[in-house]
C-alpha positions in Angstrom: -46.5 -46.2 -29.7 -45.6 -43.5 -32.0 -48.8 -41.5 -33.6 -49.6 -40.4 -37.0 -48.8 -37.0 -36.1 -45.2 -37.7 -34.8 -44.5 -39.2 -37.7 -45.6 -36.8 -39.9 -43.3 -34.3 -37.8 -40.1 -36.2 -37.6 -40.3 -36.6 -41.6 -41.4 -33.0 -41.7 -37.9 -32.5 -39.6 -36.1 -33.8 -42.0 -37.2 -32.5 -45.2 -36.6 -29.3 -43.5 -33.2 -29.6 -43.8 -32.8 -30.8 -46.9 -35.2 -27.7 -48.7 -32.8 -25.0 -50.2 -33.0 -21.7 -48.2 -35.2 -19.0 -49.2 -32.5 -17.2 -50.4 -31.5 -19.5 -52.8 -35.1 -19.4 -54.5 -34.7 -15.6 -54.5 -31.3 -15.7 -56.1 -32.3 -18.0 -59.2 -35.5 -16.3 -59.4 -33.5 -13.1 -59.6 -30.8 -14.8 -62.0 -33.5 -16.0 -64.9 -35.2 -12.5 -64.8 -32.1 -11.1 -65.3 -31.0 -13.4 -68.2 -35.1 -12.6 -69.3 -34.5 -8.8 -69.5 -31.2 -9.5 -71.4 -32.9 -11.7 -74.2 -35.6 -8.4 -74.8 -33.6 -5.8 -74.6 -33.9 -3.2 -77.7 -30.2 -4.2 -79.0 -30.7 -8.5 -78.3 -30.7 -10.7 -81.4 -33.6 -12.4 -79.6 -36.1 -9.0 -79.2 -38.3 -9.8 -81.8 -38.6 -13.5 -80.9 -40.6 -12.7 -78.1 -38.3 -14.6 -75.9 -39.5 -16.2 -72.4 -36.8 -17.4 -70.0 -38.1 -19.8 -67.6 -37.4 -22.6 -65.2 -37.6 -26.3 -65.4 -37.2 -29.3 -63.4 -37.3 -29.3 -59.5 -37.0 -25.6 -59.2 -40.3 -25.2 -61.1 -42.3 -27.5 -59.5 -40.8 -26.9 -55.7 -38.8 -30.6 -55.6 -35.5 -29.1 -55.4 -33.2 -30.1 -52.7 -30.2 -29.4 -51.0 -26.5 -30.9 -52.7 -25.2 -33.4 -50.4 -22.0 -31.4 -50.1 -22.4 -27.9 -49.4 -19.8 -27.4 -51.6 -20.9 -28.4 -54.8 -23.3 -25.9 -57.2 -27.0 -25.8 -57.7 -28.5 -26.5 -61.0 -31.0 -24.7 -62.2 -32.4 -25.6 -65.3 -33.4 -23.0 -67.6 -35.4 -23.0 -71.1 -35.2 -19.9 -73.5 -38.5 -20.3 -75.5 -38.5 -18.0 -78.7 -42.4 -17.8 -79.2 -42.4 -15.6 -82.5 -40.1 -15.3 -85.9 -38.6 -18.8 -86.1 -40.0 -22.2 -87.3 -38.9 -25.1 -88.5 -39.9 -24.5 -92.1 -37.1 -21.6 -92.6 -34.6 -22.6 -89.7 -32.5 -25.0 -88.3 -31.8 -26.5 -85.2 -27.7 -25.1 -85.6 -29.3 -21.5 -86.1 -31.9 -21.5 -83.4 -28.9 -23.1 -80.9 -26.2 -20.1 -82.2 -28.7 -17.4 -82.2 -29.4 -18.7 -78.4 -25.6 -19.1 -77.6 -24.5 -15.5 -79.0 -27.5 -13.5 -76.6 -25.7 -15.5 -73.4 -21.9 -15.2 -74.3 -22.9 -11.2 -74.9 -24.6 -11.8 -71.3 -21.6 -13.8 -70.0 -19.5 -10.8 -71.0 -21.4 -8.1 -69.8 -22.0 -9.4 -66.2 -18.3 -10.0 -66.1 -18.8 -14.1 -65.7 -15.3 -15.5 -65.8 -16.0 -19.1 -66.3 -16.6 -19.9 -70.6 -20.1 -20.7 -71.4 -20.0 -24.6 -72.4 -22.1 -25.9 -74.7 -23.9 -28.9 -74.5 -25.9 -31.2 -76.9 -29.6 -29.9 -76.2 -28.3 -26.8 -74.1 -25.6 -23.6 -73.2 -24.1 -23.9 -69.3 -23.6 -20.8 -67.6 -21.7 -20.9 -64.4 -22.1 -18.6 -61.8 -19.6 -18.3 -59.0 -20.0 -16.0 -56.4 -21.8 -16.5 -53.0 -24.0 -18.8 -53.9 -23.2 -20.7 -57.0 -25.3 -21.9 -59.7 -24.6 -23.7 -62.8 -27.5 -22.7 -65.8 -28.3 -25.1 -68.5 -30.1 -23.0 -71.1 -32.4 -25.0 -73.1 -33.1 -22.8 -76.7 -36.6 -24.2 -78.2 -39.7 -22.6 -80.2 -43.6 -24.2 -79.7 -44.0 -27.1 -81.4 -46.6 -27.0 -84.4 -50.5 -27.4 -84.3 -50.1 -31.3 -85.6 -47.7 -32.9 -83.4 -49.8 -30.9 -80.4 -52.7 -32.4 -81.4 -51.5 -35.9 -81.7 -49.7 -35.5 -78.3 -53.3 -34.5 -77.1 -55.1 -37.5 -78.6 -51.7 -40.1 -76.9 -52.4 -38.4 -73.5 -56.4 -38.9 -73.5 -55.7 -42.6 -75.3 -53.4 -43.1 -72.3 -56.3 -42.3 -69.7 -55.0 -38.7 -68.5 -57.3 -36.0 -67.1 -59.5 -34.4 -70.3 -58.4 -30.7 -69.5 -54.6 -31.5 -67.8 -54.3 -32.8 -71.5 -55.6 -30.2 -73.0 -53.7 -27.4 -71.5 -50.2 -29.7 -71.5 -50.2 -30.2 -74.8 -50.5 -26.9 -76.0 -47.2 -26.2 -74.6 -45.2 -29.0 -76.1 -41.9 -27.6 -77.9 -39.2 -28.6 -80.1 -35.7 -28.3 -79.1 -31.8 -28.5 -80.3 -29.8 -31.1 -80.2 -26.7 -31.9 -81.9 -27.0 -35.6 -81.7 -30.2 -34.9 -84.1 -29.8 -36.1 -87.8 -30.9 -33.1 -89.1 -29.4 -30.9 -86.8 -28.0 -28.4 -89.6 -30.6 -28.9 -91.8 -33.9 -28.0 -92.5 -36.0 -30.9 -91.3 -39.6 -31.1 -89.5 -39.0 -34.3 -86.3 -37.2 -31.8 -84.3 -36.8 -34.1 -81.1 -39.6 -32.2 -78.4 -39.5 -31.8 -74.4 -42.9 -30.0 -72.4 -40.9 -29.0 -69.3 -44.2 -26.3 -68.8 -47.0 -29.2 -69.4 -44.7 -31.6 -66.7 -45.5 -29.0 -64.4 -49.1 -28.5 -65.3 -49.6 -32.2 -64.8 -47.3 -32.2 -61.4 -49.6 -29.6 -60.3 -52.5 -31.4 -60.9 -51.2 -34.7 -59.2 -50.5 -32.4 -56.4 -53.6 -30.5 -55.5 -55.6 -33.9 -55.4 -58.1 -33.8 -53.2 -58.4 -30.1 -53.8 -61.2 -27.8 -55.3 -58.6 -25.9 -58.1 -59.6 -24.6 -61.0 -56.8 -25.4 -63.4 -57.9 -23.0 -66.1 -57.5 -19.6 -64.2 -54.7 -20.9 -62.5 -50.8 -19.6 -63.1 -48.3 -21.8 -62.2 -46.4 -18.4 -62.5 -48.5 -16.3 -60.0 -47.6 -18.0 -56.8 -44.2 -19.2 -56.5 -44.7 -23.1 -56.2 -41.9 -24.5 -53.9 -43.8 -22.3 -51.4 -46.6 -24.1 -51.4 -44.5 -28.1 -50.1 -47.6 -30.3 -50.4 -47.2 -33.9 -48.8 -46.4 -34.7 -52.7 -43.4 -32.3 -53.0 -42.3 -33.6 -49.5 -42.4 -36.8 -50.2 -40.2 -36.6 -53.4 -37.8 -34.0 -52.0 -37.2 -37.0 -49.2 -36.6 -40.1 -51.8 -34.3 -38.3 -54.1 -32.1 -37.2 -51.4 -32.6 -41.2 -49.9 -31.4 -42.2 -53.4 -28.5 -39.7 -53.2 -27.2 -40.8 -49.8 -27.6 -44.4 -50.9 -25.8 -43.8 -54.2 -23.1 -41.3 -53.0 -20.1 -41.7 -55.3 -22.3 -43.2 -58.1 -24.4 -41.1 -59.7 -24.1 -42.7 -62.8 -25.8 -45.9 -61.8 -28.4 -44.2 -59.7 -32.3 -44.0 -60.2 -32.9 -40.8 -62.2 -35.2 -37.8 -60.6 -37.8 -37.9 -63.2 -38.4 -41.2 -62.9 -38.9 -41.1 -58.8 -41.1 -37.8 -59.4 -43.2 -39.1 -62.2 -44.1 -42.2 -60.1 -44.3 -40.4 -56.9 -46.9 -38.3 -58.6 -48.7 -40.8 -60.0 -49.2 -43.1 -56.5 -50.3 -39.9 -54.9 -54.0 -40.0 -54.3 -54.1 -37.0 -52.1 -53.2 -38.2 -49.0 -53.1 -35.4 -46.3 -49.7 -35.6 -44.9 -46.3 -36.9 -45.6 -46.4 -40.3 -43.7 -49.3 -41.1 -45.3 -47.9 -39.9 -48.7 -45.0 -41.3 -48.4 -46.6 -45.0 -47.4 -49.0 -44.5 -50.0 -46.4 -44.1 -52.9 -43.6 -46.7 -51.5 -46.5 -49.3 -51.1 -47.5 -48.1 -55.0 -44.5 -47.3 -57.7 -43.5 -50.5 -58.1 -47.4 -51.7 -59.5 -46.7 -48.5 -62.1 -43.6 -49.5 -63.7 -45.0 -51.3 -67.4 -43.7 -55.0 -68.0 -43.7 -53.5 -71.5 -42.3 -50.5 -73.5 -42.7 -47.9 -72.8 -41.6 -49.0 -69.4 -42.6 -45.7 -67.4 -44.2 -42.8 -69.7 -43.6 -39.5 -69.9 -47.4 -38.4 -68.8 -47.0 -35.5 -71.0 -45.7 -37.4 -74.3 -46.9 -41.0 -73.3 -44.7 -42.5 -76.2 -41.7 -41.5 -74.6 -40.3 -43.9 -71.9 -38.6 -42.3 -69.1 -36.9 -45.4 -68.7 -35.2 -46.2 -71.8 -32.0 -46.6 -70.8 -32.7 -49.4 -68.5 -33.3 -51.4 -71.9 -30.0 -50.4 -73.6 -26.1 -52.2 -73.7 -25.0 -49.8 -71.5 -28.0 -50.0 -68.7 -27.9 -53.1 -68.7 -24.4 -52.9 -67.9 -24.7 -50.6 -65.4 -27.7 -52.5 -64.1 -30.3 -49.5 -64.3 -33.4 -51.4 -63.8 -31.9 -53.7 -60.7 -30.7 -50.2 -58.9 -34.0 -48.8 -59.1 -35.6 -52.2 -58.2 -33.2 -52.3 -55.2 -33.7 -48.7 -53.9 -37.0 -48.8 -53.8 -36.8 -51.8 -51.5 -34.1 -50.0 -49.5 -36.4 -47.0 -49.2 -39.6 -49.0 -47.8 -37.3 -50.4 -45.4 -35.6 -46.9 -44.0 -39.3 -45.4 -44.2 -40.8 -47.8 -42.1 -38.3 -47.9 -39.6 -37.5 -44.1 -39.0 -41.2 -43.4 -38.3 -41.5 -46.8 -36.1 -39.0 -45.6 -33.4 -39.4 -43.7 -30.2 -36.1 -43.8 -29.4 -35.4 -40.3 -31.0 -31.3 -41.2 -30.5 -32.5 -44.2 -33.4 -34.2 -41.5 -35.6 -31.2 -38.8 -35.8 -28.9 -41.6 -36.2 -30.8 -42.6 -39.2 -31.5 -39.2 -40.6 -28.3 -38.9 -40.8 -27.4 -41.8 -42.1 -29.8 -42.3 -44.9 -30.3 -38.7 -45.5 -27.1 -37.2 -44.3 -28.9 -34.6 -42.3 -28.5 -34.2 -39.0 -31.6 -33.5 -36.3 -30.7 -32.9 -32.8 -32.5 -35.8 -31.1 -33.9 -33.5 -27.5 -34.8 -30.9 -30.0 -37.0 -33.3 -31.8 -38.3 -35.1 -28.7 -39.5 -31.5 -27.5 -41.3 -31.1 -31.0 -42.7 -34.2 -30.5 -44.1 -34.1 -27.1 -42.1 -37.2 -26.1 -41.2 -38.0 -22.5 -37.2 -38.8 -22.2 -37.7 -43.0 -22.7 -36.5 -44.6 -25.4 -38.0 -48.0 -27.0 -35.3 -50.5 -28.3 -35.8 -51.2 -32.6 -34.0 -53.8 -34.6 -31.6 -51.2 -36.9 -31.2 -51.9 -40.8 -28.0 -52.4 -42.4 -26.1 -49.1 -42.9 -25.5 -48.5 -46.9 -22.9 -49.7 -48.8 -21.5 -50.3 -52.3 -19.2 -52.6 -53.3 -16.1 -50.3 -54.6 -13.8 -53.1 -55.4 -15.2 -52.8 -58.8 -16.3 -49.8 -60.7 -19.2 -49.1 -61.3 -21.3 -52.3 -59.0 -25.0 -52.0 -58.5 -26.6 -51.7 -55.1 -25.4 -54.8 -53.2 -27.3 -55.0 -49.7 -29.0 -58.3 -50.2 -32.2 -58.7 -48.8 -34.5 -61.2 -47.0 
């Protein structure tokens, strides 16, 4: 019988191979600084602004993962936050977008970047091509005002989140461009707003549960957080890149990372290693998903539904909600059986086909401690997707 330990190590194997190489950390970190020092320079549009470049997303809060094909680019998303000099009494979202766009096309030229920046509707693309290549997606935004913070304060505490997570999230909620907005080129006051800093702050908090952390000293700057891989971060660093295998070709029908991370975080209770974890949040997202709008909520702007799409013509044609429904079931299947097995030929075969990674099975059999014997398992149904038809849900039926 397998033990909680060698389970713990054979997912710990795996996730391994699918976190980015140190390298790659030291490259972005090295990238945004640049693209930081740029923005304050004395001759920068942008130096007065007190600019702050920082990242977002699963390079912030140390989820990121490697692409499935070695070949395709890493994202790193990026916001430029302009803390001083513009507001949205005196400027519109058009100027604050332009003003952002000029500072990185003078960049783009004076690092010699061949490929065009490419401007999307909330943010500027910057490609990078060279030995390791990135693609940037520059968010331009400015702090949102003292009302909206503090009604975002009350909607977090009304929606039963920690007293002082709440407190320091909110205070760094921002408004943002977007050229879908109606008043986009106008003057207007409902900018649309994103908290990419107070997501963190809450991840954070999620993540050191169980922990003695005081969370008002604490920089999420000062210690470089993908360093850190608690059984949290694991554990959502292994479902995304389940849900990528299991989508390959699809991504457009696929569960969304913020949704998997929010409801990861929320199912952890602190367990102390990634089995655990990982049983712990399968056995739990489901139970966190609303029957009602909003169907998941942002935690750090609770009327915002992470979800939303699943509710509109064109989820519902591409059968969002089912997808998610489906995966998740695929994943507590996969889970379970990958840490049931002591038949470590049965384990690589399934790391690699459910997480396209491949683990040398004597390799891990030496980690493990394991005697060369093998127990027989029942395998699971190897992924696939119905591709007579474009784009078909998830269509492994189960009992």
């Amino acid at each position: 019988m397998i033990t909680t330990e060698q389970k713990r190590k054979i997912l710990e194997n795996i996730t391994e191979r699918l976190e980015l190489p140190e390298s790659a950390y030291q490259k972005a970190k090295k990238r945004y600084d640049d693209l930081g020092e740029w923005f304050s320079r004395d001759e920068s549009q942008c130096k007065n602004n007190d600019p702050h470049i920082f990242p977002q997303g699963s390079f912030r809060i140390g989820t990121a993962i490697r692409p499935l094909d070695d070949k395709e680019e890493y994202d790193l998303d990026l916001v430029c936050k302009l803390r001083e000099g513009i507001n949205k009494s005196m400027h519109t979202q058009a100027g604050l977008k332009n003003l952002v766009g000029d500072e990185i096309q003078a960049y783009r030229e004076a690092r010699g970047i061949k490929s065009p920046i490419e401007e999307k509707h909330r943010c500027w693309r910057l490609e990078y091509q060279d030995d390791l290549s990135f693609h940037m997606d520059i968010v331009p935004c400015i702090p949102e005002d003292e009302i909206r913070r503090q009604l975002i304060l009350e909607s977090m505490q009304k929606s039963g989140e920690n007293e002082l997570i709440s407190g320091l999230a909110s205070k760094l909620t921002l408004s943002i461009t977007d050229d879908r907005h109606h008043g986009f080129k106008r003057i207007c006051r409902d900018w649309d707003i994103s908290n990419p800093e107070g997501y963190a702050r809450w991840f954070e908090y999620r993540m050191i549960q169980g922990t003695i952390v005081d969370l008002k000293r604490a920089q999420i700057d000062d210690v470089p957080v993908f360093r850190i891989k608690t059984p949290l971060q694991r554990s959502v660093q292994l479902l995304k890149r389940h849900r990528d295998t299991m989508f390959k070709g699809y991504d457009d029908i696929k569960p969304i990372s913020v949704i998997i991370t929010t409801l990861a975080a929320r199912a952890y209770t602190g367990e102390p290693d990634v089995g655990s974890a990982l049983r712990m949040i399968l056995s739990q997202m489901g139970n966190l998903v609303n029957s009602g709008s909003p169907r998941i909520p942002n935690p750090v702007d609770p009327d915002e539904d992470f979800a939303d799409k699943w509710s509109t013509q064109e989820g519902k044609r591409l059968r969002l909600e089912q997808n998610f429904w489906n995966w998740l079931k695929q994943a507590q299947v996969d889970f379970d059986l990958i840490v049931s097995s002591d038949d470590m030929d049965f384990v690589t075969d399934q790391a690699k086909q459910k997480f396209s990674v491949r683990v040398n099975s004597a390799e891990l059999m030496k980690r493990l401690g394991l005697a060369a014997c093998y127990v027989t398992v029942s395998t699971s149904k190897a992924h696939s997707i119905n591709r007579n038809s474009s784009p078909k849900p998830w269509t492994r039926q189960f009992d």
